[in-house]
DRENSESE-647390 format. One record per residue (C-alpha): x, y, z; residue in one letter. Coordinates in steps of 0.001 Angstrom, whole numbers. Example, Ala and Ser with C-alpha at 12.3 -4.5 7.8 and 13.67 -1.06 7.14 Angstrom:
DRENSESE-647390
+---------+---------+---------+------+
:       u :       v :       w : code :
+---------+---------+---------+------+
:   12300 :   -4500 :    7800 :    A :
:   13670 :   -1060 :    7140 :    S :
+---------+---------+---------+------+
//
This chain:
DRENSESE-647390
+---------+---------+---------+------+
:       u :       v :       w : code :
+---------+---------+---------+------+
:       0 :       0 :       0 :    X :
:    1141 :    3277 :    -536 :    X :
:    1512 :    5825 :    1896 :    X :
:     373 :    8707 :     656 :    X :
:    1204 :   11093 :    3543 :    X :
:    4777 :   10554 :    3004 :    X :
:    4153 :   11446 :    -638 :    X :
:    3308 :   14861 :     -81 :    X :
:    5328 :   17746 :   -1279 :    X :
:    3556 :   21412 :      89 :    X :
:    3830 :   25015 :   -1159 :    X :
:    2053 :   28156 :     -47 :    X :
:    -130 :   29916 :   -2580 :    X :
:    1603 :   33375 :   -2714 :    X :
:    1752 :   36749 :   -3464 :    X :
:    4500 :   39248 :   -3340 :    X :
:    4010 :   42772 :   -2153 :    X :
:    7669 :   44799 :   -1979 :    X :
:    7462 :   48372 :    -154 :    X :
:   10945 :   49220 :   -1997 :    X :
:   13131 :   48259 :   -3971 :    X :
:   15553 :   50065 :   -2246 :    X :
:   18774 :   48466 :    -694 :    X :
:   22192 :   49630 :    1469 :    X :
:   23792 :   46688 :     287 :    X :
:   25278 :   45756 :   -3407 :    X :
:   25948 :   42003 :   -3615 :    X :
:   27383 :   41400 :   -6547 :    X :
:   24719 :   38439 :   -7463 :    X :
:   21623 :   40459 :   -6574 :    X :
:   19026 :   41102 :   -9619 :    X :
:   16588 :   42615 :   -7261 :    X :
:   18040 :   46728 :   -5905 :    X :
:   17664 :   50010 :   -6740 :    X :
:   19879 :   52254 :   -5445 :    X :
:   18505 :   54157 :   -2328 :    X :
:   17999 :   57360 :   -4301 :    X :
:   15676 :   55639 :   -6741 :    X :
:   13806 :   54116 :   -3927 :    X :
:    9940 :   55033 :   -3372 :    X :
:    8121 :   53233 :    -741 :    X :
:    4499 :   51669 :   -1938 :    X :
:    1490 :   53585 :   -1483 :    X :
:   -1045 :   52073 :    1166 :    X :
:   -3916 :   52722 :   -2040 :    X :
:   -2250 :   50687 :   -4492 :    X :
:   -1632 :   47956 :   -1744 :    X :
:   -5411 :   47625 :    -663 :    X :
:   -6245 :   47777 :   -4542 :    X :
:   -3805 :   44893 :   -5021 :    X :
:   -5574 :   42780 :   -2280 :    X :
:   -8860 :   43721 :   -2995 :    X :
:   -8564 :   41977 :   -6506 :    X :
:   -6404 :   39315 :   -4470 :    X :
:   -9489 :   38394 :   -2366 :    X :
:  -11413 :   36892 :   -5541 :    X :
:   -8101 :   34346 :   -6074 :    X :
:   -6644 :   31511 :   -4240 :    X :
:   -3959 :   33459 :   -2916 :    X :
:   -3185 :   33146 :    1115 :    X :
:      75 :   33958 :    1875 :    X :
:    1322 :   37836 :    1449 :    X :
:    4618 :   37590 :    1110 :    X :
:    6306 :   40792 :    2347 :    X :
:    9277 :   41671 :     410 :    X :
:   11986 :   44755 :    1164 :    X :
:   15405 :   46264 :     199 :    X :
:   16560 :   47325 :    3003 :    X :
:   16801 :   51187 :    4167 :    X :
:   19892 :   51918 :    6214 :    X :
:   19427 :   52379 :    9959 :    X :
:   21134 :   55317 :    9972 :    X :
:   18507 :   56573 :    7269 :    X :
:   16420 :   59273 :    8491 :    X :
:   13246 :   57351 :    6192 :    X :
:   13962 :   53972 :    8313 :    X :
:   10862 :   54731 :   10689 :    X :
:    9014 :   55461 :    7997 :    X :
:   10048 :   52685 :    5648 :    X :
:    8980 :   49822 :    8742 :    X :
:    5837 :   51743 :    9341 :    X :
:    4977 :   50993 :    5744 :    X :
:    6363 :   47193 :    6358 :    X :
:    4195 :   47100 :    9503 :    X :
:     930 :   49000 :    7610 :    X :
:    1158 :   46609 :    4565 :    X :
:    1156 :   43458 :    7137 :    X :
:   -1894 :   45125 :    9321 :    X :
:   -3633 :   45622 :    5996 :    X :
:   -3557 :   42485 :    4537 :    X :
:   -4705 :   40561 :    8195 :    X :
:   -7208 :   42775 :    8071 :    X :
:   -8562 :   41682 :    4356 :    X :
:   -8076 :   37805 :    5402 :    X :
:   -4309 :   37222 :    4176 :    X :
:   -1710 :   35691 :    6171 :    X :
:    1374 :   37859 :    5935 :    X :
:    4830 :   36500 :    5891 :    X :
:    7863 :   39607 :    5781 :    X :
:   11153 :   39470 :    4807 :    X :
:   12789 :   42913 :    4988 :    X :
:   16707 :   41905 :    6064 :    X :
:   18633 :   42824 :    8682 :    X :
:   16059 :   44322 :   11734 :    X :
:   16530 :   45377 :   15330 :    X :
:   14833 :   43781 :   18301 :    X :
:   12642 :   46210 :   18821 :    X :
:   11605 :   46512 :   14860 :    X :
:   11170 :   42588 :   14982 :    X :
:    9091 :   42584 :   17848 :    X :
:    6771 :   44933 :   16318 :    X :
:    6053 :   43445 :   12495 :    X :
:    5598 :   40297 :   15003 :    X :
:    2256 :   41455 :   15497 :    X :
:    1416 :   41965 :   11594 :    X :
:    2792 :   38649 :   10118 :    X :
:    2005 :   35055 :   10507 :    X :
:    5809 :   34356 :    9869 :    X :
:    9103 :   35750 :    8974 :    X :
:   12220 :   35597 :    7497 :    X :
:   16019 :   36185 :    6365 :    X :
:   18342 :   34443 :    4400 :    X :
:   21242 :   33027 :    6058 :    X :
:   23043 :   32695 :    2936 :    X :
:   26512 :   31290 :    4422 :    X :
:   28160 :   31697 :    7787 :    X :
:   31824 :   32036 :    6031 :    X :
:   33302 :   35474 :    6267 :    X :
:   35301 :   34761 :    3299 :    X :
:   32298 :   36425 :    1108 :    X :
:   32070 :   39672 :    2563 :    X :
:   36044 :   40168 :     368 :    X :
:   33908 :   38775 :   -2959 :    X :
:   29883 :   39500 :   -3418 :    X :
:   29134 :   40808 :     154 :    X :
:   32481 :   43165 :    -406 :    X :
:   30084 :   46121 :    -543 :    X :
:   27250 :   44656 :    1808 :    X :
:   27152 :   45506 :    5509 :    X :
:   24708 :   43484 :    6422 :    X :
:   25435 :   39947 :    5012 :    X :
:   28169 :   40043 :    7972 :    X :
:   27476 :   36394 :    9143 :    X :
:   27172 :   37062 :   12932 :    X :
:   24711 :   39950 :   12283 :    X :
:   22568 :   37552 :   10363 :    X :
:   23001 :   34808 :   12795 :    X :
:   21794 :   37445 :   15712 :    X :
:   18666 :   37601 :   13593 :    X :
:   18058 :   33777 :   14018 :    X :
:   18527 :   34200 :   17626 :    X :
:   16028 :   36937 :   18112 :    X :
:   13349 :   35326 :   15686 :    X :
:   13622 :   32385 :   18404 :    X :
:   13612 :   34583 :   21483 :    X :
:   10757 :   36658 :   20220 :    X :
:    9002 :   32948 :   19035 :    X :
:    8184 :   34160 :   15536 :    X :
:    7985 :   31268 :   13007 :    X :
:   11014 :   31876 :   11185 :    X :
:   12255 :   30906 :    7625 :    X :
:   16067 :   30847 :    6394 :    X :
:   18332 :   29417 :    4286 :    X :
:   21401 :   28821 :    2245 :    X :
:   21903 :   30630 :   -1333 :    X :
:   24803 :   27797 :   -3115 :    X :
:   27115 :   29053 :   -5284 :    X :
:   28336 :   32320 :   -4295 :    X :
:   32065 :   31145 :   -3355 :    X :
:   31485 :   28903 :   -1109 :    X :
:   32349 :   25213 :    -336 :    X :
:   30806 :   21688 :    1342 :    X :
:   32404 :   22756 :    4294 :    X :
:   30798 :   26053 :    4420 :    X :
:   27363 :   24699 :    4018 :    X :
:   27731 :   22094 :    6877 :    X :
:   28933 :   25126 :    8924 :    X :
:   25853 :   27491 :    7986 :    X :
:   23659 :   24192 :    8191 :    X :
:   25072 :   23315 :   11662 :    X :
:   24417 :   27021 :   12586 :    X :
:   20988 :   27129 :   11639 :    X :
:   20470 :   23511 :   13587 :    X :
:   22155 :   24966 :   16968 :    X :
:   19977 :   27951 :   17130 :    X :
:   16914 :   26031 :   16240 :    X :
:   17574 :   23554 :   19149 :    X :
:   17319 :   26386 :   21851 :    X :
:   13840 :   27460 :   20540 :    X :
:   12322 :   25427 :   18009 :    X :
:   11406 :   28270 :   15819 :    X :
:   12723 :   27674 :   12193 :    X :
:   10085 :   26276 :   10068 :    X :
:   11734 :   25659 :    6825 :    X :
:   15334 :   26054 :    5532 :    X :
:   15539 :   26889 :    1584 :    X :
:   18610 :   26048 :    -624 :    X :
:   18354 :   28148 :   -3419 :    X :
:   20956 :   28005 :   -5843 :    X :
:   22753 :   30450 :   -7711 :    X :
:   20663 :   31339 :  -10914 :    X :
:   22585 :   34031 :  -13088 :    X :
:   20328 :   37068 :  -13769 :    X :
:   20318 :   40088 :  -16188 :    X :
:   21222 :   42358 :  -13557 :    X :
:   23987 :   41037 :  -11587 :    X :
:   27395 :   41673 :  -11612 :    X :
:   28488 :   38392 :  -10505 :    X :
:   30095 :   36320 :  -12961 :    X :
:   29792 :   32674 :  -11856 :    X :
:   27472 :   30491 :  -13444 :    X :
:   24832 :   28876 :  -12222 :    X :
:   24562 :   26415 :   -9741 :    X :
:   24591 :   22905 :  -11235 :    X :
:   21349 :   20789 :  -10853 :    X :
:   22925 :   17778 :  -10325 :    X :
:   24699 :   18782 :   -7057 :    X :
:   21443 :   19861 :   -5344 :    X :
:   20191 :   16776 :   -4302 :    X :
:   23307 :   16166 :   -2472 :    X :
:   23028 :   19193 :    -532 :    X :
:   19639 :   18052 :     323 :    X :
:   20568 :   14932 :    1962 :    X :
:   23239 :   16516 :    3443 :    X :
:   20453 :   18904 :    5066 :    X :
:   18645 :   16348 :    5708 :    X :
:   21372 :   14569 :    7788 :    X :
:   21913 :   18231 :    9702 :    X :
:   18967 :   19342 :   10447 :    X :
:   16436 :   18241 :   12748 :    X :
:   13262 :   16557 :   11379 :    X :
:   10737 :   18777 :   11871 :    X :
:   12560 :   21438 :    9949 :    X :
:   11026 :   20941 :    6656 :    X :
:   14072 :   21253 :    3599 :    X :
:   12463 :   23935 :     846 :    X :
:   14084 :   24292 :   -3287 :    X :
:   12374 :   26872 :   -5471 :    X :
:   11231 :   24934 :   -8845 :    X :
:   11738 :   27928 :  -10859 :    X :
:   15331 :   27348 :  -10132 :    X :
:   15295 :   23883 :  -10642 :    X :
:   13522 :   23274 :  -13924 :    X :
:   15320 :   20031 :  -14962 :    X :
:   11724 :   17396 :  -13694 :    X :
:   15076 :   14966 :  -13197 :    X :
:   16776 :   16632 :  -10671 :    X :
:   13733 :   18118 :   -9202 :    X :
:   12656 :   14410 :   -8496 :    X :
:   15887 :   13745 :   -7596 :    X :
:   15672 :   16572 :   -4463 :    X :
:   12352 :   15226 :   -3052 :    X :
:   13426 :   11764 :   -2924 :    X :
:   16924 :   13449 :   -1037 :    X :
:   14522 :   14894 :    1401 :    X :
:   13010 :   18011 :     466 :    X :
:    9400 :   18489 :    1159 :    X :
:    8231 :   21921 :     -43 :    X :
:    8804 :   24402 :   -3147 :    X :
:    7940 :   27399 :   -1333 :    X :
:    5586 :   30716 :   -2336 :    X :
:    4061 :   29703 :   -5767 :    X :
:    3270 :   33359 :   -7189 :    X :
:    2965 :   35649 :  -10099 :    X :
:    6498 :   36429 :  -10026 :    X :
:    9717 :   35710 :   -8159 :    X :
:   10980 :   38805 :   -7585 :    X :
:   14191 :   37868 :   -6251 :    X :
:   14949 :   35973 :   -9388 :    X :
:   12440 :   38011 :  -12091 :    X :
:   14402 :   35875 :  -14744 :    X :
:   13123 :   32530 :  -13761 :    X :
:    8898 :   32305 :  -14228 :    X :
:    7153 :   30051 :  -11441 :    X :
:    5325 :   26930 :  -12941 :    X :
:    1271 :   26516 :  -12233 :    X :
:     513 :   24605 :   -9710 :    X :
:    -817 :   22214 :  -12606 :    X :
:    2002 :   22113 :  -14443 :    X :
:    4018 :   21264 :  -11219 :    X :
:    1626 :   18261 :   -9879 :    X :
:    2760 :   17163 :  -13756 :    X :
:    6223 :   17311 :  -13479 :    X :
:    5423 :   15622 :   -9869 :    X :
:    3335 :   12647 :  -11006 :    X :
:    5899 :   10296 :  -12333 :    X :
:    7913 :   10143 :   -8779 :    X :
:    4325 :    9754 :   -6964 :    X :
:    4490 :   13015 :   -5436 :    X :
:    1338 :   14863 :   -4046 :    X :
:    1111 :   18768 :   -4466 :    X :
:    -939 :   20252 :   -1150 :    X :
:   -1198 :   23847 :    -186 :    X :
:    -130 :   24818 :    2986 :    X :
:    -209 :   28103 :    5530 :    X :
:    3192 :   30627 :    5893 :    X :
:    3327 :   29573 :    9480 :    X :
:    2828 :   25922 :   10120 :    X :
:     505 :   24246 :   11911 :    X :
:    3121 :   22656 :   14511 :    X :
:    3939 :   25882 :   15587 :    X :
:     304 :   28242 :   15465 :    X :
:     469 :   28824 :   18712 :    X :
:    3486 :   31292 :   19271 :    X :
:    1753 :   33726 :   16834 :    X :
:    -577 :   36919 :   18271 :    X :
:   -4192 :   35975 :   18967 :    X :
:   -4764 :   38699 :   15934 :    X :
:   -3936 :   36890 :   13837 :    X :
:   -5648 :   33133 :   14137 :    X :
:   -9263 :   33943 :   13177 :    X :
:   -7286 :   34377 :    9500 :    X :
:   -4731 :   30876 :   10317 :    X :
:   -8216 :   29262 :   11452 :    X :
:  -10159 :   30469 :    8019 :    X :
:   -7261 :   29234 :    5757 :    X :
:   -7076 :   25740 :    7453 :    X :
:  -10547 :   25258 :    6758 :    X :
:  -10229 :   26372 :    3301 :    X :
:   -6947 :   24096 :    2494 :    X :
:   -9097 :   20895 :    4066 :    X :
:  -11980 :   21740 :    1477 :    X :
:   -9128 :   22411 :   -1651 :    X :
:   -7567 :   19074 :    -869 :    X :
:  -11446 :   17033 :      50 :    X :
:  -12609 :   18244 :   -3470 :    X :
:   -9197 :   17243 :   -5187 :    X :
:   -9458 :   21171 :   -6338 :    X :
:   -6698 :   22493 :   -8849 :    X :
:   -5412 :   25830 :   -8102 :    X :
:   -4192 :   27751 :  -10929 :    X :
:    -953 :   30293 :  -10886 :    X :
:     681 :   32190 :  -11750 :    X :
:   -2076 :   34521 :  -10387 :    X :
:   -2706 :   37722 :  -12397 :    X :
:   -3207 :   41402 :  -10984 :    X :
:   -3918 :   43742 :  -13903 :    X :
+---------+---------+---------+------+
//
């Protein structure tokens, strides 16, 4: 007999709302920035016109997206106040927001807490090696800072999300280092969710030079996750940035068990287009794979996050159980026109 259950491979129906574009820092890989004087933040209209059409779609995760303002910046109060208002809004339409805005202080954490069903930074590596190559010119990739960040998530109990980016100078050792990182602060407070490797996918605007990140080493990083990390840490890829269905196949069967925020665009990597969620259970179906939607925070851990917040956690639980009873398809990419 089959066991289905251990069949499943999850993703959260997503869309991505960024406040600016705006960043401090210039890695050298990054196809995402504008510099800070081109940076506008969002306007709160255009935001509740976005969700307002996003209420009529199977969309449940917001996925809160920033550059980062510096914290010197006299517009950093303002900028999280539009993080914060942009989180508050979309609770207060139904979504369940999930914000990644980089490098934040305790006090800025502890706020967007109360706006977001989850958070989360990228690790990226724990090696200071990088910060003489692609983080040269990027104060806040400084590995400690980052690793600070992990340790506050899991003080403050938020539901947090990180992860290693491959192929940005680094080695094996350096991702059992950043693994075994991620593993030790997790122990103390059981907080991380999900860990993504995402690897290096060349875009149009980087400066980096490096190609990208070959296929057919993912799937041992994925067992070697696997073998680090505790087991209720669930191992994430992004299958825009693994598009070979062989080595896709190859990374569930190593261990990993989600493919993250399924979406309109990835606006991290704008040069790589998400699949549907059809075409996906296709490239699935040959390895026996089952594609369920699933919540930004999960279920294990619902009750660290703000009472606020779990009339909307309650609604989309509900909702998933009915999606997956009637064997529904979801369609995305989801359009906003």
């Amino acid at each position: 007999m089959v066991d289905f259950q251990s069949r499943i491979v999850t993703y959260s129906p997503a869309f991505t709302i960024v406040p600016t574009y705006e960043c401090f820092n210039r890695c050298s890989y990054c196809n995402f920035r504008v510099d800070p004087d081109a940076g506008k933040l969002i306007e709160l209209s255009k935001v509740q016109e976005i969700l307002t059409r996003l209420q009529n779609q199977p969309v449940c995760e917001i996925l809160i997206l920033s550059g980062e303002v510096h914290p010197q910046s006299s517009r950093r109060q303002t900028w999280l106040q539009r993080i914060y208002d942009v989180g508050k809004l979309a609770l207060q339409m139904g979504f369940l927001p999930h914000t990644n805005a980089g490098i934040l202080s305790f006090a800025e954490m502890e706020k967007l807490k109360q706006v977001n069903a989850s958070m989360g930074l990228m690790l990226e590596q724990v090696t200071p090696k990088l910060l003489q190559t692609v983080h040269k010119h990027a104060p806040s990739k400084v590995p400690s800072i980052r690793l600070q960040q992990l340790e506050w998530a899991g003080l403050l109990k938020i539901p947090f999300t990180t992860g290693l980016l491959l192929g940005i100078g680094e080695n094996q050792a350096d991702w059992i280092d950043s693994l075994q990182a991620i593993r030790d602060i997790h122990l103390r407070y059981q907080h991380i969710q999900e860990v993504i490797l995402q690897p290096h996918s060349p875009g149009k605007q980087q400066t980096f030079t490096a190609s990208t990140f070959h296929p057919h080493l993912l799937p041992d990083v994925v067992a070697l996750a696997r073998e680090i990390l505790p087991l209720e840490i669930t191992i994430q890829i992004p299958p825009n940035l693994v598009s070979d269905q062989q080595w896709l196949l190859a990374c569930l069967e190593a261990g990993a068990r989600d493919l993250g925020g399924i979406g309109p665009k990835d606006e991290v990597n704008p040069d790589y287009a998400y699949h549907t969620t059809a075409k996906l259970q296709e490239l699935l179906y040959p390895g026996g794979w089952i594609l369920k939607p699933r919540l930004p925070v999960y279920s294990r851990i619902d009750d660290s996050i703000p009472q606020e917040l779990q009339p909307n956690i309650f609604k989309w639980v509900e909702q998933f159980e009915q999606w997956v009873h009637q064997n529904r398809k979801i369609e995305t990419p989801i359009s906003v026109k």
